[in-house]
N, C-alpha and C positions, 0 to 999 in steps of 0.2 A: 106194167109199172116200172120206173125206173131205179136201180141199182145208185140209190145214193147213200153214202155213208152220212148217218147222224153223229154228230160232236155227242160225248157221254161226261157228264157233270157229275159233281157227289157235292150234297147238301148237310149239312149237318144244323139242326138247331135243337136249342130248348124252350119249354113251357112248361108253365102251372096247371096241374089240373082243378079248374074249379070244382068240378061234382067230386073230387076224393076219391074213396075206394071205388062209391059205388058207379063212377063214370068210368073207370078201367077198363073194361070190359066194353062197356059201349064205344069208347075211341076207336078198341082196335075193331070193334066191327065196320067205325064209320069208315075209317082208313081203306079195309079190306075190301068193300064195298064203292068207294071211292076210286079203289085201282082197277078193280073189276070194272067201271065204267071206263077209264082210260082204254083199258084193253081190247073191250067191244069195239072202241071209235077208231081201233087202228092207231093211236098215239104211241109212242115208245113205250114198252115194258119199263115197270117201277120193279127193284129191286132195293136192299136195305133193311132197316132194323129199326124196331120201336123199341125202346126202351121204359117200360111203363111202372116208375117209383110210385105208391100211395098216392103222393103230391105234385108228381113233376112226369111231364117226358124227357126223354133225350131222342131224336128223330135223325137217323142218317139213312139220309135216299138217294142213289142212280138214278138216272134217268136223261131225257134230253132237256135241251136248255126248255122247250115247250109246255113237258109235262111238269117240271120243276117250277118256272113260273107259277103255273094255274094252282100248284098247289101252297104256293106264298100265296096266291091272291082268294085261294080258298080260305087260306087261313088266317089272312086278313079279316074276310067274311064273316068268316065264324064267331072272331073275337068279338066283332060288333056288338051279334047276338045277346041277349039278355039271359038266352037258353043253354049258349055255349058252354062247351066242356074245357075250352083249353081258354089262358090270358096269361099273357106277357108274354110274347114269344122271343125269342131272342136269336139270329142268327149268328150260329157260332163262325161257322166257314163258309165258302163255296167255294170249290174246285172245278176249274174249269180243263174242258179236252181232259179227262184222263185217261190212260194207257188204256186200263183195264178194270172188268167192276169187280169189286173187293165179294159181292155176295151173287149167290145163284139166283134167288127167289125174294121176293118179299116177303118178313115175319115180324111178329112179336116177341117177345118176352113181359112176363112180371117179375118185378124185384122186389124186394125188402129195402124197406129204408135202412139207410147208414147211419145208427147212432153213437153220439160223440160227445166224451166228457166233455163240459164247460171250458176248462183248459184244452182241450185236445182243439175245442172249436176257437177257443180266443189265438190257440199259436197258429192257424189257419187263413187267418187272417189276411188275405192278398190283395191288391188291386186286379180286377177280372184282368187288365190285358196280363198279366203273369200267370194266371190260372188256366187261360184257356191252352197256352203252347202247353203247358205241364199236363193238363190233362186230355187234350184229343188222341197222343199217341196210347196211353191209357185205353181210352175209349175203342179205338183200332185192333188192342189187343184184345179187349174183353168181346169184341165182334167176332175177331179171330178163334179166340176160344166158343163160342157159342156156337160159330161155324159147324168147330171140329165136332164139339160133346152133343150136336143135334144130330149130326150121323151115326153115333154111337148110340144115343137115349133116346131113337125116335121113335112117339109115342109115351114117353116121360112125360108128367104133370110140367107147364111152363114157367112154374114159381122158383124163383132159385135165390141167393144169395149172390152179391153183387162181388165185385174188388173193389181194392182202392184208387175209386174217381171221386175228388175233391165235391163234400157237398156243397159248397161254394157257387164250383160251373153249375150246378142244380137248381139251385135259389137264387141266379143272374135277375 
């Protein structure tokens, strides 16, 4: 086999989850299960973070531009579905060539949602392209910190309490 270096991308999006609570749990299986087939087929290893609100994902993934597609165009697929777990997807970024990947492994987490006085949600109020610069370096840190507190609490329950990322980029 030949010695070729693959370009390494990082993806970020969001989606709604239709089934609520009780599809949480089944995404991130599909996901898991989902990479677990890439990795059989000899495709680039998926690395990144689920972010799994009540209501919403937040999805930043590694990988190469190959497996990165198939998984837009899965989840194109999906949304089709009548059955589907996720609608309205929203691609926040795509980064393309980067240095180096931000995570080791592919994971999940669950959150609690962010709740927000009526005034706290009316002075919120932004047009998405202001939201998204303000909240992905957010988003980077709370990966960052998940990072670190999953080497410390491994084997900790995965339900945690979020920071503050705009429920705004959430509900695009």
């Amino acid at each position: 086999m030949l010695n070729k270096r693959c370009f390494l991308h990082r993806l970020v999006y969001v989606a709604k989850i239709k089934a609520g609570q009780a599809g949480m749990k089944d995404l991130a299986g599909y996901y898991e299960i989902l990479f677990a087939v890439y990795h059989n087929t000899n495709m680039e290893g998926v690395t990144g973070l689920l972010l799994l609100y009540p209501s919403c994902i937040i999805h930043v993934l590694e990988s190469s531009s190959e497996v990165l597609y198939s998984v837009l165009n899965d989840l194109s697929n999906m949304e089709k579905r009548s059955d589907s777990l996720l609608q309205d997807a929203k691609i926040l970024v795509m980064s393309h060539d980067i240095p180096m990947r931000m995570f080791q492994v592919w994971g999940y987490r669950f959150l609690n949602n962010i709740t927000l006085t009526s005034q706290e949600a009316a002075e919120q109020k932004q047009p998405v392209e202001n939201l998204i610069p303000e909240c992905l370096p957010l988003l980077y840190k709370l990966c960052v910190h998940f990072l670190k507190s999953s080497k410390r609490l491994s084997g900790q329950p995965r339900v945690i309490c979020t920071c503050d990322i705009s429920v705004e980029v959430l509900a695009l």
